[in-house]
C-alpha positions as CSV (number, residue, x, y, z in Angstrom):
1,X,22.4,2.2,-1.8
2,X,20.6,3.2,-4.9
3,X,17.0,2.7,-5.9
4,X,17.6,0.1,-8.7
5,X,19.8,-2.2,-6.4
6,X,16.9,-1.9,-3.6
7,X,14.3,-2.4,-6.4
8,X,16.9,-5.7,-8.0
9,X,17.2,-6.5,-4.0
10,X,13.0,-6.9,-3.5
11,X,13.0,-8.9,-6.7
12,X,15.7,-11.3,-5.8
13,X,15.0,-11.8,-2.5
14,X,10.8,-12.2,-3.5
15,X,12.1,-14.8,-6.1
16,X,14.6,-16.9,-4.3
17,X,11.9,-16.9,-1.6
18,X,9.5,-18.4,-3.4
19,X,12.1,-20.9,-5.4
20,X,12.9,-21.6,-1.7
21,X,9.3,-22.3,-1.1
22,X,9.2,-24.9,-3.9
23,X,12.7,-26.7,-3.2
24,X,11.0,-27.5,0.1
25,X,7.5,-28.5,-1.0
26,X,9.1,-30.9,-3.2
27,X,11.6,-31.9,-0.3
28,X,8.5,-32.4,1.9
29,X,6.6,-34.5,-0.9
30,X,9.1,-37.1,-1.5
31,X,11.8,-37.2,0.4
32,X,10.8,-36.2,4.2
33,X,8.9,-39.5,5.2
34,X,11.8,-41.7,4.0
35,X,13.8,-40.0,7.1
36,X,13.5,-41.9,10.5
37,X,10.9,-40.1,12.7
38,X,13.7,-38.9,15.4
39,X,15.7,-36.9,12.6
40,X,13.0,-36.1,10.7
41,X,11.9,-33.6,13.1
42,X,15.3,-31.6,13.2
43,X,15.2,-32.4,9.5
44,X,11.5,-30.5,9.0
45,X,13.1,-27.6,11.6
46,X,15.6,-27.1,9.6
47,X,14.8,-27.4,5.5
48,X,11.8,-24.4,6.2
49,X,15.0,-21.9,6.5
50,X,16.1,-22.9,2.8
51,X,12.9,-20.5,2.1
52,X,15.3,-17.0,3.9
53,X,18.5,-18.5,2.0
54,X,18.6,-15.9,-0.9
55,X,17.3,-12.7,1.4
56,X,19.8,-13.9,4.1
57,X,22.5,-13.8,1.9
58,X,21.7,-10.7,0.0
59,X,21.4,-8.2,3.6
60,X,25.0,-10.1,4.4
61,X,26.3,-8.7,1.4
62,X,24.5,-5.3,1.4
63,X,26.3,-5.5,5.5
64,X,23.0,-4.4,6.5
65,X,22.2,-4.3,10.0
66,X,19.2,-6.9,11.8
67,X,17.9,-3.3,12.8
68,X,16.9,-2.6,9.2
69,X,14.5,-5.6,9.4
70,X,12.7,-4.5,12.9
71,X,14.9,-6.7,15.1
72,X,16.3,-4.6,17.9
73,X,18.0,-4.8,21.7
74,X,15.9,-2.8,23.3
75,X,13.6,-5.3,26.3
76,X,13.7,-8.6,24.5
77,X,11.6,-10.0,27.6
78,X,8.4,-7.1,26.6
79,X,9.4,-8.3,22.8
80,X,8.0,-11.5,23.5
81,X,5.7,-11.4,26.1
82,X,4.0,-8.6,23.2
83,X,4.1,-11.6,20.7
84,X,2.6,-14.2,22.8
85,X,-0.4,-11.9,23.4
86,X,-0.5,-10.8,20.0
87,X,-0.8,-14.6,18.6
88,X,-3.1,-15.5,21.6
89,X,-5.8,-12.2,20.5
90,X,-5.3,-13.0,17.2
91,X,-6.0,-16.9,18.2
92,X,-8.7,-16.0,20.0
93,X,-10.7,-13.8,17.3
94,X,-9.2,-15.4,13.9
95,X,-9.4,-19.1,14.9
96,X,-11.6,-19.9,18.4
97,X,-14.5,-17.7,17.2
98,X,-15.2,-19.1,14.3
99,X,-14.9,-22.5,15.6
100,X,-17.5,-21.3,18.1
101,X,-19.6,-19.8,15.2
102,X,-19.3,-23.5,13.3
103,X,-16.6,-22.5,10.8
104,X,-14.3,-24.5,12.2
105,X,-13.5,-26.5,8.7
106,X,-12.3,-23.2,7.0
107,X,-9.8,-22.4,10.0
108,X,-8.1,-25.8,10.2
109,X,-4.5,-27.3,9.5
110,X,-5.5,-30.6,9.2
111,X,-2.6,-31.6,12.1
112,X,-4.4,-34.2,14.3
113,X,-2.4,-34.9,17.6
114,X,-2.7,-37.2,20.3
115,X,0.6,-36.2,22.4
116,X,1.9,-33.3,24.5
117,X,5.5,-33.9,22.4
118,X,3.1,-33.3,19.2
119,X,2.0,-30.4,20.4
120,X,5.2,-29.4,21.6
121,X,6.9,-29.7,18.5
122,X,4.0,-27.7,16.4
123,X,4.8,-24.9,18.5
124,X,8.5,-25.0,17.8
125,X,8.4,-25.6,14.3
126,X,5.8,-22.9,13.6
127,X,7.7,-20.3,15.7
128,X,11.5,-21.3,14.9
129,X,10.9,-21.9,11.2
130,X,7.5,-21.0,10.0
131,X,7.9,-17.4,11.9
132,X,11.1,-16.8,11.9
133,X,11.2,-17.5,8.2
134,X,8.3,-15.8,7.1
135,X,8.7,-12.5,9.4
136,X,12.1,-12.3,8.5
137,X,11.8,-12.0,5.0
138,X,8.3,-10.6,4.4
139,X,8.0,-8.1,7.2
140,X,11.9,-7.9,7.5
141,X,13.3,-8.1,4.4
142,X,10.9,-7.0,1.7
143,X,8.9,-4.7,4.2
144,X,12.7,-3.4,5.1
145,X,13.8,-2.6,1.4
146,X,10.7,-0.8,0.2
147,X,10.9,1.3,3.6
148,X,13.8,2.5,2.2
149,X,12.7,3.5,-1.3
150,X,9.2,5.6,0.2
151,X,8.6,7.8,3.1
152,X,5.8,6.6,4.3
153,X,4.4,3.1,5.9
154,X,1.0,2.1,4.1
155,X,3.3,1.7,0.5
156,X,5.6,-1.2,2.3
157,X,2.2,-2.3,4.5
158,X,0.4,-2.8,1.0
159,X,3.9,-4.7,-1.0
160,X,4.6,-6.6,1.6
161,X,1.2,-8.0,2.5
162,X,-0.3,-8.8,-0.7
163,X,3.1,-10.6,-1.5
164,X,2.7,-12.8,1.8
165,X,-0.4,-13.7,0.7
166,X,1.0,-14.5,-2.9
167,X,3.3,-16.6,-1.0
168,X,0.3,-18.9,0.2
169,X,-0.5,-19.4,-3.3
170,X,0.7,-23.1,-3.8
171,X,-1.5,-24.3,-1.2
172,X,-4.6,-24.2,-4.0
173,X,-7.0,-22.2,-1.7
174,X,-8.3,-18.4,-2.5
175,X,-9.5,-17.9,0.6
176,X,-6.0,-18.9,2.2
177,X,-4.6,-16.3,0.2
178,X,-6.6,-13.1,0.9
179,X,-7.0,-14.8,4.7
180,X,-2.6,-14.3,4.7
181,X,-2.8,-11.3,3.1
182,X,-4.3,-9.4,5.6
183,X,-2.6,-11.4,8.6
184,X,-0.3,-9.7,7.2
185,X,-1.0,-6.2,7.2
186,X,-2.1,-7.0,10.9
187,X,1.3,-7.9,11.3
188,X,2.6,-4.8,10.3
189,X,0.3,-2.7,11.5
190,X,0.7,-4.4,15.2
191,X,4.6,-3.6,14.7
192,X,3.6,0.1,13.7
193,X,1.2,0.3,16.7
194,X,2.5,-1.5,19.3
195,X,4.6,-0.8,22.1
196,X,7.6,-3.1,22.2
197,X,6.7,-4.5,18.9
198,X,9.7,-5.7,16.8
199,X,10.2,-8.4,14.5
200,X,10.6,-10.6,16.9
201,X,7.4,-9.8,18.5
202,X,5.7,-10.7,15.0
203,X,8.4,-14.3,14.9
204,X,6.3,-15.5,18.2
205,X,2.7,-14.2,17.7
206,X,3.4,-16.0,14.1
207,X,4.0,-19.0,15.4
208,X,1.8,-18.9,18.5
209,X,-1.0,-18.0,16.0
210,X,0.0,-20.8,13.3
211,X,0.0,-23.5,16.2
212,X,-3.0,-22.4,18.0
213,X,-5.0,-23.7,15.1
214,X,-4.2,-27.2,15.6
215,X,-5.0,-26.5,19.2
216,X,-8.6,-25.3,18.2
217,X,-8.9,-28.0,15.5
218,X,-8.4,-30.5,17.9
219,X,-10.4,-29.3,20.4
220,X,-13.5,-28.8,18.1
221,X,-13.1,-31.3,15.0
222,X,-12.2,-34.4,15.9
């Protein structure tokens, strides 16, 4: 494939992501809560993937292999055992020391939950959507495609992080954005460095990280 249709690819893909992003916050804002509460949670699964539409589409028609994106066969059992421990370390020192420290308020999600099936849905929702979504098509898709137009990793590390935290931008906060941003070159970096690392790996220490923060929050800020 040449340069200009990876380079049109990136641009695409970045752009229907974001659209995606959008056509869900509005979703979220005024239709979600007229949905009874049992479908509502399939509902809330399921409308986070409308953010991967475009980049799903575009490697289907580019035929390009999950490999590509840093999904492989190789030990999926070491795959996600990696993840959990990278999102429980990066829990531990992103999340549960500032909380210890008294900085709790800057490291919250604002999720209050009084039930197990709460807490068992934040975890599902932030590893099948939020993850999977987000990994697929920042460190997948976009870290994928400019892999393939430079020979090195730090030019892809750089894109695609900065872009994640880009991503975050609707959610008003500057300090959400840089904090993304370099979640997300930890992300890579823990997929460069890391044995039995893959995209996967990053889909669960994503989510495990994401939901650990209503755990903390819960714990310390009631």
């Amino acid at each position: 494939m040449s340069k200009k249709k990876e380079i049109a690819d990136i641009i695409i893909g970045s752009a229907g992501a974001t659209l995606g992003l959008l056509a869900v916050r509005w979703f979220n804002n005024n239709l979600m809560m007229s949905i009874p509460l049992i479908p509502r949670i399939f509902v809330i699964i399921a409308v986070y993937w409308v953010i991967a539409v475009v980049p799903i589409v575009i490697s289907l028609i580019r035929k390009e292999p999950l490999k590509v994106f840093g999904f492989v066969e190789e030990k999926p059992g070491m795959q996600i055992l990696t993840g959990i421990l990278i999102g429980l370390a990066m829990s531990v020192v992103l999340t549960l020391v500032p909380h210890l420290a008294g900085f709790g308020e800057y490291f919250d999600s604002g999720n209050r939950y009084d039930y197990l099936w709460q807490y068992i849905f934040e975890f599902t929702y932030c590893i099948v959507s939020v993850g999977f979504v987000e990994e697929f098509v920042f460190r997948g898709f976009i870290y994928g495609k400019i892999k393939k137009l430079c020979s090195n990793d730090i030019v892809p590390l750089i894109v695609s992080s900065v872009l994640f935290g880009l991503f975050h931008v609707f959610n008003g906060n500057i300090f959400q954005i840089f904090m993304t941003a370099g979640i997300g070159a930890l992300f890579c970096f823990c997929r460069l460095k890391i044995k039995n690392c893959s995209t996967l790996s990053l889909v669960i220490a994503h989510g495990v990280y994401d939901a650990m923060i209503t755990v903390w929050a819960g714990a310390f800020l009631r």
